[in-house]
C-alpha positions in Angstrom: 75.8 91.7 184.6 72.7 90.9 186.9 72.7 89.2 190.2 69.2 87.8 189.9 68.9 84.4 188.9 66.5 85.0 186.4 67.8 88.0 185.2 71.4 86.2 184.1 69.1 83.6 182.2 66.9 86.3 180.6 70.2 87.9 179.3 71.6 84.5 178.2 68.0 84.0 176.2 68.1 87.2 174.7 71.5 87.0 173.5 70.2 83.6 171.7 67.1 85.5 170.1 69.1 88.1 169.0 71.9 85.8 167.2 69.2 83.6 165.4 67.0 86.9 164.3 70.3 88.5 163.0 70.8 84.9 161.0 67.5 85.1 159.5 67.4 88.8 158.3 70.4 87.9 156.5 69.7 85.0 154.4 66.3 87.4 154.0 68.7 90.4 152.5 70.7 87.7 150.7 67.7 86.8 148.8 66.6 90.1 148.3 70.3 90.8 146.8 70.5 87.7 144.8 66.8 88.7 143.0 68.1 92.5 142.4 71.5 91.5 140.4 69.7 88.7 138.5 66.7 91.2 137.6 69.8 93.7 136.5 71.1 91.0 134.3 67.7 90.6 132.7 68.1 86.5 133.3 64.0 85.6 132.8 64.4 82.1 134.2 66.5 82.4 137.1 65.3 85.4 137.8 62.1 83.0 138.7 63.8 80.8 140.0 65.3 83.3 142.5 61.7 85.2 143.2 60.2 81.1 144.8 63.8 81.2 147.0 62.8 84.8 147.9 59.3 84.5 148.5 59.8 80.9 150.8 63.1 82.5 152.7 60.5 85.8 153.5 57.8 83.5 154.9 59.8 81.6 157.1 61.2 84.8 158.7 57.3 85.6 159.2 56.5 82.3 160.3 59.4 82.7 163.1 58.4 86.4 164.0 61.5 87.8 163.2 59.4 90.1 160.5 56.2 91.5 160.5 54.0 90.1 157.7 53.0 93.5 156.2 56.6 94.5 155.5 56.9 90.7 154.0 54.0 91.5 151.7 55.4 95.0 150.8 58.6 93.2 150.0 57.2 90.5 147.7 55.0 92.8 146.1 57.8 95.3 145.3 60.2 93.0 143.8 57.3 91.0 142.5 56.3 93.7 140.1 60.4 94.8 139.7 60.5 91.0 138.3 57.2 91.7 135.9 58.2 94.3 134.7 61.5 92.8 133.6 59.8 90.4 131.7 
């Protein structure tokens, strides 16, 4: 534990980055797992469905920083032609 003032507070800050970066990588793998067993049940409509929940959930973790936008982009564009080609 640190003495310095700001040191304690920069551990207390970090410890809240951390815990709302973990929250948001999860709902992102949620998504992403959600999209995979639809696509293996071959459901054409949800699976669309699922893609626009997918898609906005990915952008918002860009939007807060906790992912870089090129490994967004690869994401959407490899499930995006995983979903085309299911169709």
């Amino acid at each position: 534990m640190p003495n310095i003032k700001s040191s304690v507070q920069d551990v207390k800050s970090t410890a809240i980055r951390n815990a709302r970066n973990k929250s948001v990588k999860s709902e992102v793998k949620t998504a992403i797992k959600k999209l995979e067993t639809i696509l293996a049940e071959a459901k054409g409509e949800e699976a669309q469905e699922a893609f626009k929940t997918f898609v906005s959930t990915i952008d918002k973790a860009v939007s807060k920083g906790v992912i870089h936008k090129s490994t967004a982009a690869r994401k959407k564009s490899r499930l995006a032609v995983r979903l085309a080609a299911a169709q």
